[in-house]
KEKE-3310 file (N, C-alpha, C; in steps of 0.2 Angstrom, whole numbers, plus 5000, padded with zeros to 4 digits):
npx = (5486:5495:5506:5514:5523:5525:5519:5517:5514:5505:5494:5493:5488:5474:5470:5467:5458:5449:5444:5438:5426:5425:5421:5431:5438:5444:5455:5467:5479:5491:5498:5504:5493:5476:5461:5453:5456:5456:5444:5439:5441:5434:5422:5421:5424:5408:5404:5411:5420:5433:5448:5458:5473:5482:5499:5508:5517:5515:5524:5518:5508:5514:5520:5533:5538:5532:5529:5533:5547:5545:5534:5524:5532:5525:5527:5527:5520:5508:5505:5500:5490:5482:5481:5474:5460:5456:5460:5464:5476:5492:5498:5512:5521:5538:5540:5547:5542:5530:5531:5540:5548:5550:5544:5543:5542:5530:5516:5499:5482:5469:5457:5444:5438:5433:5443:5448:5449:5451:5462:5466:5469:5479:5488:5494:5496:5492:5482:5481:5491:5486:5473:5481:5488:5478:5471:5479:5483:5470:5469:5477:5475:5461:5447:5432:5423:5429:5434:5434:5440:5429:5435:5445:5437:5435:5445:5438:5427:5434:5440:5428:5422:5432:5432:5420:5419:5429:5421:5425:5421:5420:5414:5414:5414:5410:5415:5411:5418:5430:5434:5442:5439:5438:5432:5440:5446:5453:5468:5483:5491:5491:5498:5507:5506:5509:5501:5496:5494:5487:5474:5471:5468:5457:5446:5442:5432:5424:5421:5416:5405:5399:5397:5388:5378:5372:5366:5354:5348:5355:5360:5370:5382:5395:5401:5396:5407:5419:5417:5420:5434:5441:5438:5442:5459:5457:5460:5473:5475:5479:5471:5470:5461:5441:5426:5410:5401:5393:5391:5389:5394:5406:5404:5404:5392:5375:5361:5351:5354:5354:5359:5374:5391:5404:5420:5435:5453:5467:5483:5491:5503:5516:5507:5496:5479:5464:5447:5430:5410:5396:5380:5362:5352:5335)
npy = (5489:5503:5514:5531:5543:5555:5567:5566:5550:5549:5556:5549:5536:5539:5547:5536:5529:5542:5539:5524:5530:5532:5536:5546:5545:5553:5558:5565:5566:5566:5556:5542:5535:5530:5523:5534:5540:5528:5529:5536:5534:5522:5529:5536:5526:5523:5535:5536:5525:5524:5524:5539:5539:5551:5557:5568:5577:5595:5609:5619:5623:5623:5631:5640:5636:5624:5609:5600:5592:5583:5577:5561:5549:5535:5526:5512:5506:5513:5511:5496:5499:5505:5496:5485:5493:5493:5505:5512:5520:5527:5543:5550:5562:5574:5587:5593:5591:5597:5611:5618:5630:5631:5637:5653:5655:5653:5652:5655:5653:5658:5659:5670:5678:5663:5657:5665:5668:5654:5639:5648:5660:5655:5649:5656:5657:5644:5642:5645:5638:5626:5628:5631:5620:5608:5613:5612:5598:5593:5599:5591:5577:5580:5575:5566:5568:5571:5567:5572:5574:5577:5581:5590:5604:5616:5619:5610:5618:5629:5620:5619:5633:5637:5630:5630:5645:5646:5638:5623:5608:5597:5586:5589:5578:5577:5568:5559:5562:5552:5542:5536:5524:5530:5541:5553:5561:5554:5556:5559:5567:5562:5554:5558:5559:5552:5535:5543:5554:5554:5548:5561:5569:5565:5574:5587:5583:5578:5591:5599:5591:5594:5607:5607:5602:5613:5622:5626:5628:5639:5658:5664:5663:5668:5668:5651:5648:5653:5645:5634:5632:5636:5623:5613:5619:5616:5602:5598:5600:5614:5627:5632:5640:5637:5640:5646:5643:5649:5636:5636:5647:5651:5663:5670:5663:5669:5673:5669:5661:5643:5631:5624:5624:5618:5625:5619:5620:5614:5610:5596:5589:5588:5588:5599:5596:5596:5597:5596:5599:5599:5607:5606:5615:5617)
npz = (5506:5500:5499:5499:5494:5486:5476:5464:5464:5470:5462:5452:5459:5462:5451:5443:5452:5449:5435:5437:5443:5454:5471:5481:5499:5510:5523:5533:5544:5558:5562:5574:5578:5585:5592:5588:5575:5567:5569:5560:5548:5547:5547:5533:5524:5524:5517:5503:5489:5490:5500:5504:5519:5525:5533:5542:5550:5554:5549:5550:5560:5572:5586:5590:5604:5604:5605:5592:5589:5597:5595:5592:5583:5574:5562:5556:5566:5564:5550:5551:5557:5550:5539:5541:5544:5533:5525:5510:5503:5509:5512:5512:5515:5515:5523:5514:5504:5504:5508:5499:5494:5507:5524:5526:5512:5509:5500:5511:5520:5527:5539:5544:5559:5562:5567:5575:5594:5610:5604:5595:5600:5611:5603:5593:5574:5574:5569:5554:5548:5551:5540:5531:5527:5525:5515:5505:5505:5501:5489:5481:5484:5482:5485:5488:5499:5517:5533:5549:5567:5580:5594:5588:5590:5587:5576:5567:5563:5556:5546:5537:5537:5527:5518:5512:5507:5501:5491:5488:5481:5493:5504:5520:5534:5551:5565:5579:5594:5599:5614:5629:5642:5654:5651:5646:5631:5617:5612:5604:5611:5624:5626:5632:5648:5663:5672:5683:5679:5669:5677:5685:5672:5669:5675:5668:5658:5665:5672:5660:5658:5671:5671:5659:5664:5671:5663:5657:5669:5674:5671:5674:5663:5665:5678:5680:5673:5680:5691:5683:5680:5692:5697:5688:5691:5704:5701:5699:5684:5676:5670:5653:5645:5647:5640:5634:5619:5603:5595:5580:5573:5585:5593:5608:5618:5619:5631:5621:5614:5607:5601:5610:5613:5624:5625:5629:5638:5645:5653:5657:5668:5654:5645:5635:5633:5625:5623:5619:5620:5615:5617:5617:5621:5627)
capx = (5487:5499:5511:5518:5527:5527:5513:5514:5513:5498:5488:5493:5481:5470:5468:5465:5449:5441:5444:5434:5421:5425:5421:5437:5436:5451:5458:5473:5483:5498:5501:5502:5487:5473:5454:5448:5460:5453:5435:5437:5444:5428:5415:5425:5420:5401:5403:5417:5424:5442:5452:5466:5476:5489:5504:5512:5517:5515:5528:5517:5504:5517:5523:5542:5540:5528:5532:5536:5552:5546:5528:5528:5532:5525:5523:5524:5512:5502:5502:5498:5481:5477:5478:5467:5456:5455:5462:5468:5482:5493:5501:5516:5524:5542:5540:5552:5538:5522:5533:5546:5551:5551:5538:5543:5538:5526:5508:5496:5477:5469:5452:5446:5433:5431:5449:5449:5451:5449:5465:5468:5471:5482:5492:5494:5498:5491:5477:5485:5493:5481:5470:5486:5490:5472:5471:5485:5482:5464:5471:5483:5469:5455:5442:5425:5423:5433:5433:5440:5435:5428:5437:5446:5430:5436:5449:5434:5423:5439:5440:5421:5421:5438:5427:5413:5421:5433:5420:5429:5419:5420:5412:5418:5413:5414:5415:5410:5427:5434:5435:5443:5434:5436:5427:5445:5446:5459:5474:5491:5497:5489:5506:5515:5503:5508:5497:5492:5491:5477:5469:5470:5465:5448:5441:5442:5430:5421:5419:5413:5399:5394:5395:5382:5369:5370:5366:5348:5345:5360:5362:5375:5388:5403:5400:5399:5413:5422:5418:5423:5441:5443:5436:5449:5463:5459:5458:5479:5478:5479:5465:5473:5453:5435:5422:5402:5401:5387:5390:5393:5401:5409:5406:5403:5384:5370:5356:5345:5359:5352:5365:5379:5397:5410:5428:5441:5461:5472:5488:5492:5508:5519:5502:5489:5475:5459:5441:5424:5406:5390:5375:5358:5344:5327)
capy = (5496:5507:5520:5534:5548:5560:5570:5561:5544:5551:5558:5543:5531:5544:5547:5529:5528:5546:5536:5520:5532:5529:5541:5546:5549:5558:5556:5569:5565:5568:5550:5540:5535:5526:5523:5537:5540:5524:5529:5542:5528:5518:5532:5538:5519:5523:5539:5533:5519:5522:5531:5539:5545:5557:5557:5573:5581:5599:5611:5627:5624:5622:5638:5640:5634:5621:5600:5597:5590:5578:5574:5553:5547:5528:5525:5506:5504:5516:5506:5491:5500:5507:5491:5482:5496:5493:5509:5509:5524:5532:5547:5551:5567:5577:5593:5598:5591:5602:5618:5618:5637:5635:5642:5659:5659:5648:5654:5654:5653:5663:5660:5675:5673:5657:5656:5668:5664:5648:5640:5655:5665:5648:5647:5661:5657:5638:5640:5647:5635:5620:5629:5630:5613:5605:5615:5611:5591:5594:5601:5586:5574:5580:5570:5570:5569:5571:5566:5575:5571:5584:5584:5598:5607:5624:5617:5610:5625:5633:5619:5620:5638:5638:5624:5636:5653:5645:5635:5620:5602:5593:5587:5591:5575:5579:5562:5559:5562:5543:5541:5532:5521:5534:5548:5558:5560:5549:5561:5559:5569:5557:5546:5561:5558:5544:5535:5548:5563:5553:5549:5568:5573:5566:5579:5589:5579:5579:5596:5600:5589:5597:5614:5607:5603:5619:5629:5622:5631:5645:5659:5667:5661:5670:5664:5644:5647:5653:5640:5627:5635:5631:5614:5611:5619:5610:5594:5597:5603:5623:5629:5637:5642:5636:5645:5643:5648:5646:5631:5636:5653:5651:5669:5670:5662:5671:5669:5667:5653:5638:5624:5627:5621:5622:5621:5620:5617:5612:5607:5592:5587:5589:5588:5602:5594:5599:5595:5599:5597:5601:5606:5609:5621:5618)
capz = (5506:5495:5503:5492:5497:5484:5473:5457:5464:5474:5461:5448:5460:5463:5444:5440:5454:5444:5430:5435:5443:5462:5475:5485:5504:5514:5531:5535:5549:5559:5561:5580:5575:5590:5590:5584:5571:5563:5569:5556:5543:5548:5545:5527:5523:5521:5512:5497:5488:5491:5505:5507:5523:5527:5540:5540:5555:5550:5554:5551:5565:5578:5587:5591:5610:5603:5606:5587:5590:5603:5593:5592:5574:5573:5555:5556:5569:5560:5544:5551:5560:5543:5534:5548:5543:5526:5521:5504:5500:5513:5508:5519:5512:5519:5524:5508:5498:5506:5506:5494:5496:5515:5527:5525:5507:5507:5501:5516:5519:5534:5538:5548:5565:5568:5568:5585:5602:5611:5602:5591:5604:5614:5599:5587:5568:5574:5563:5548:5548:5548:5535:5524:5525:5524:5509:5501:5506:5498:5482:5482:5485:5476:5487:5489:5508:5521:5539:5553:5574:5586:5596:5587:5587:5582:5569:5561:5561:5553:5538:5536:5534:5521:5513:5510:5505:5495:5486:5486:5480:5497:5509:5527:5538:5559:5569:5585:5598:5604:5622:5634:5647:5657:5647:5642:5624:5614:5608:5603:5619:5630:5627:5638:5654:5666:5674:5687:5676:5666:5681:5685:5665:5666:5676:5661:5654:5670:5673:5654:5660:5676:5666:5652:5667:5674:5659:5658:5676:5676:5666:5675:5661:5670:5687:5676:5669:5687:5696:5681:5680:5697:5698:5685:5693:5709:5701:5697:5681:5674:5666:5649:5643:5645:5636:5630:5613:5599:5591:5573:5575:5589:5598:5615:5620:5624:5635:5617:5609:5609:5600:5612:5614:5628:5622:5635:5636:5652:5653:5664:5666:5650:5639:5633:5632:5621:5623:5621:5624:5613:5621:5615:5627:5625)
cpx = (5493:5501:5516:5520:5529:5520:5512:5512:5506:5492:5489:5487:5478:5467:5462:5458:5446:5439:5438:5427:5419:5425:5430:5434:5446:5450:5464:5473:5490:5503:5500:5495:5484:5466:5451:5450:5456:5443:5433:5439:5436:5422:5417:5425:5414:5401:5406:5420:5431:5445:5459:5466:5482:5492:5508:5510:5521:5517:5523:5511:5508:5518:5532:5543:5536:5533:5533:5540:5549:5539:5532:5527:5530:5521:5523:5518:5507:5496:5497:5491:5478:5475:5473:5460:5455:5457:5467:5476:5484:5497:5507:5522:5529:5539:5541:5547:5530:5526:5541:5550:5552:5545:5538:5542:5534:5519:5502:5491:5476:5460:5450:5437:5432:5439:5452:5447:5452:5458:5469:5472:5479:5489:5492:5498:5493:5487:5476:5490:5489:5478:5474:5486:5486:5469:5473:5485:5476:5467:5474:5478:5462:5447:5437:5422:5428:5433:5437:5435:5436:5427:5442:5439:5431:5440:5443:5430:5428:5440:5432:5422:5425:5433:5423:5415:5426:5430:5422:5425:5419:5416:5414:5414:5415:5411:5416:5416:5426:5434:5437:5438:5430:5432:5435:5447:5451:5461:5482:5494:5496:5496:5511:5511:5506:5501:5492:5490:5484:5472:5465:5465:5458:5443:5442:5435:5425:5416:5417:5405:5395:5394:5388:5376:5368:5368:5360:5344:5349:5360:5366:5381:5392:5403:5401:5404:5420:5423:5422:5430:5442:5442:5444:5457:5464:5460:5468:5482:5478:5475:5469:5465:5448:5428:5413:5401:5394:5391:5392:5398:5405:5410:5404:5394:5382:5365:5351:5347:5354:5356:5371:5387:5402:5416:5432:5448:5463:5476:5488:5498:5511:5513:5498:5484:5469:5454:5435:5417:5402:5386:5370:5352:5338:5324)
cpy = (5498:5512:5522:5540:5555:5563:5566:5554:5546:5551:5552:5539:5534:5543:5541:5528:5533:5542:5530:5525:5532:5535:5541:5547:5551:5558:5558:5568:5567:5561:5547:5540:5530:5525:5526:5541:5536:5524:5534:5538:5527:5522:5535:5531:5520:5528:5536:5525:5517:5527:5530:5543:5548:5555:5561:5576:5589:5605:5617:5628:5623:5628:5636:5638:5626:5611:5596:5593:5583:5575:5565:5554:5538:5526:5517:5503:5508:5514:5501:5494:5499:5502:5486:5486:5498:5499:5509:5511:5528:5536:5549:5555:5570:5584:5598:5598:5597:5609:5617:5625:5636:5638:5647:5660:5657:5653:5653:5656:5656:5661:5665:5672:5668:5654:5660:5667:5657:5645:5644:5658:5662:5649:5650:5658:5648:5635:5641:5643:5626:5621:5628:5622:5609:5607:5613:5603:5590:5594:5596:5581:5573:5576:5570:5571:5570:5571:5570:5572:5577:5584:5591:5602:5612:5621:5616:5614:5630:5629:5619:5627:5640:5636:5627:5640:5652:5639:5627:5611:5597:5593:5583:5587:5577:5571:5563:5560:5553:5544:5536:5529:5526:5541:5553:5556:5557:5557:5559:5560:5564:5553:5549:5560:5550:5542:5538:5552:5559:5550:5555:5571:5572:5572:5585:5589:5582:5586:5600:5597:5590:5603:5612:5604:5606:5622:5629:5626:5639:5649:5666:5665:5663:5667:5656:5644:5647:5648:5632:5626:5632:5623:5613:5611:5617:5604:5591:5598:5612:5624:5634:5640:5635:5641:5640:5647:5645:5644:5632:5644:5654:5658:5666:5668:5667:5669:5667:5661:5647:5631:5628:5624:5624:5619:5624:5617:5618:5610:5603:5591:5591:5591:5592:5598:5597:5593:5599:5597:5600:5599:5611:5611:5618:5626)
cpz = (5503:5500:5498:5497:5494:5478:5467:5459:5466:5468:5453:5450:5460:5455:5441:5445:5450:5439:5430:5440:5452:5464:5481:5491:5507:5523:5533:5542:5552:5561:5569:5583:5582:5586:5587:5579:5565:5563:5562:5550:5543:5545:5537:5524:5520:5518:5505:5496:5490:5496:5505:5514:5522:5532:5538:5547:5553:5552:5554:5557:5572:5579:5589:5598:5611:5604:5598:5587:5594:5601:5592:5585:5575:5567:5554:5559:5566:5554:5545:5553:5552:5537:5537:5546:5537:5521:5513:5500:5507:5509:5514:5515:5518:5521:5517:5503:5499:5505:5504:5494:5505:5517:5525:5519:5506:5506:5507:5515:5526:5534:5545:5551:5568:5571:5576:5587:5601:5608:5598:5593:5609:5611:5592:5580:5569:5567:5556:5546:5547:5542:5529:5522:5522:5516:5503:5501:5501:5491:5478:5480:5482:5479:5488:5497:5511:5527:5543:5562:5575:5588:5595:5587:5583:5576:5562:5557:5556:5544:5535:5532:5526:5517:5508:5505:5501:5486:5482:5487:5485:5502:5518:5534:5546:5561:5576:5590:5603:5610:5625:5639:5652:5656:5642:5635:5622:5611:5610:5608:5624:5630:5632:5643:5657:5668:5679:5685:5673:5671:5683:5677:5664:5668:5673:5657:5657:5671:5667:5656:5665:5672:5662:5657:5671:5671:5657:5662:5677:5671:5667:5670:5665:5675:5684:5677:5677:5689:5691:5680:5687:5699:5694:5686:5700:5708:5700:5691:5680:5668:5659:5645:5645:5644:5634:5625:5609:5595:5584:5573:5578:5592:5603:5616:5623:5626:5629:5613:5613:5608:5602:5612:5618:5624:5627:5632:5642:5651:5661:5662:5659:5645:5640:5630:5630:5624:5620:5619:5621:5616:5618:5620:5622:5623)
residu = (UNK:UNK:UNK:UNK:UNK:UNK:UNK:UNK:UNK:UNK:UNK:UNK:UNK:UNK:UNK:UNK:UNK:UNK:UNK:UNK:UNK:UNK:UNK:UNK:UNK:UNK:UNK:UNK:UNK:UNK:UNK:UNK:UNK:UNK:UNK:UNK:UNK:UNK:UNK:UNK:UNK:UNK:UNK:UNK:UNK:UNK:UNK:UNK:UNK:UNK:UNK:UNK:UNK:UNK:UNK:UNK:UNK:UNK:UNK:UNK:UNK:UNK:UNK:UNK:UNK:UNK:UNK:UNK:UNK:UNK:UNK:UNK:UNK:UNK:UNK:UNK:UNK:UNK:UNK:UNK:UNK:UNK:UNK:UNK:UNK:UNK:UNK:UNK:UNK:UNK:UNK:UNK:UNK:UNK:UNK:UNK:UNK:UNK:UNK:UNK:UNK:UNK:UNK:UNK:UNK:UNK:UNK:UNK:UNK:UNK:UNK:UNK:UNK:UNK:UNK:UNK:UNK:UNK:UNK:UNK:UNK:UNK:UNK:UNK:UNK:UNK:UNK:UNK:UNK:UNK:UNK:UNK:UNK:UNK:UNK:UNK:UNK:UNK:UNK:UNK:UNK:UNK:UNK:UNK:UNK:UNK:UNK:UNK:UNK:UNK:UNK:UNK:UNK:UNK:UNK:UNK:UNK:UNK:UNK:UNK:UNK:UNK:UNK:UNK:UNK:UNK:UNK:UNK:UNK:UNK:UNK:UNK:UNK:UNK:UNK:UNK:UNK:UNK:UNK:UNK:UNK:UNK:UNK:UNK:UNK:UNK:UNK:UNK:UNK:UNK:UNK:UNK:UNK:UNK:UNK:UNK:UNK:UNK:UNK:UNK:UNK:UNK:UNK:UNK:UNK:UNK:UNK:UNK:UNK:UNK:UNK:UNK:UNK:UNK:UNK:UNK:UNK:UNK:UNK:UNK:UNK:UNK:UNK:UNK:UNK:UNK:UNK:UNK:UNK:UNK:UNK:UNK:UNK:UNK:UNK:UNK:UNK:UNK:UNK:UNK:UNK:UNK:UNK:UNK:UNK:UNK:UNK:UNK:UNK:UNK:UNK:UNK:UNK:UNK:UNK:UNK:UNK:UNK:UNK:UNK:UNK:UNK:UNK:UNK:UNK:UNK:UNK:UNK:UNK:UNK:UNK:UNK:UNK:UNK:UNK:UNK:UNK:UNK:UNK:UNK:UNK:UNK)
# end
């Protein structure tokens, strides 16, 4: 595997596979990389001949109270996964190289609806932030696919829609969310949890899965949703949202929705933890 650091070397390799005719896949990252990091390497395998990742921790989706600062960097260990995982090109760009004017003059991307609530709402600019950068990575990259996991769900729906509306040649892979043994999603924050908070973080998990077999028999949503807010803040963490939305637009579900998806967030300990949970009614 080849590691480059600045746009021309990038789009040299790159160049050289259109040339012999190779399908590119794409795999943007923030780097402290685990299983399902490379689960998205793995499935970017059967699409394309060649892949590249990313490792950019990406200052415009943070907010100003936000854990930047304290995000893990393990670019060694990194490597080594991604050569295990036959990855072919990492690209592992500054900051100075993604916005060269600075945030504040930076051109930015907005995708509007699915970008509210849930996250949106959590973490104002978040998503204005991811769209830019995945754009701007895209642009860089030029690839034919692109993996992402969902469990970001809404992130996804957000570079899906750009995808769309901006007409842009790729195709926006969604990978099944990695799990731990114990059901709780694999994620970078998981590294701030001891081992009692991730004991505690599973029912997160847990309680997304009693909600999806209530919804079959109940169609009180609010009342659901009450009782799973409290499960959650009895179990020790703090409910920062849980919601039942339709599936591709993410509004609010109705009783007529049929592909559904809960998306929640708690903070345990030092870490917000994201999830969520498709569910399809008869």
């Amino acid at each position: 595997m080849q590691t480059v650091c600045n746009i021309e070397q990038l789009r040299t390799v790159v160049n050289a596979w259109r040339q012999q005719g190779l399908r590119v896949g794409f795999v943007p990252t923030m780097g402290n990389l685990h299983a399902g990091h490379i689960s998205l390497i793995e499935e970017a395998h059967k699409h394309a001949d060649k892949i590249v990742a990313s490792i950019f921790v990406n200052p415009m989706q943070f907010g100003a109270n936000e854990d930047i600062g304290n995000y893990p960097r393990t670019l060694s260990d990194d490597q080594e996964k991604l050569v295990a995982a036959n990855c072919d090109l990492l690209f592992t760009p500054t900051p100075e190289i993604i916005y060269p004017k600075g945030l504040e003059n930076q051109t930015f991307v907005e995708v509007p609806d699915v970008s509210v609530g849930y996250c949106g709402e959590s973490r104002p600019g978040h998503f204005r932030g991811v769209a830019t950068v995945v754009c701007k990575l895209f642009n860089l990259v030029q690839p034919d696919i692109a993996c992402f996991g969902l469990k970001d769900y809404q992130q996804i729906q957000v570079i899906k829609t750009m995808v769309e509306d901006l007409s842009m040649p790729i195709d926006v892979i969604a990978v099944e969310t990695k799990r731990e043994a114990s059901g709780l999603a694999m994620s970078s924050r998981n590294n701030y949890l001891n081992d009692a908070e991730k004991a505690t973080a599973v029912n997160l998990s847990q309680t997304m899965r009693w909600l999806a077999s209530q919804l079959a028999s109940h169609n009180d949503y609010d009342k659901l949703l009450q009782q799973a807010r409290a499960k959650i803040d009895a179990s020790g963490m703090k409910t920062d949202y849980i919601h039942i939305a339709h599936a591709r637009t993410l509004e609010p579900a109705t009783q007529n929705d049929k592909s559904l998806v809960i998306l929640a967030a708690a903070h345990c300990g030092k870490a917000r933890l994201i999830d969520n949970l498709q569910v399809e009614l008869d």
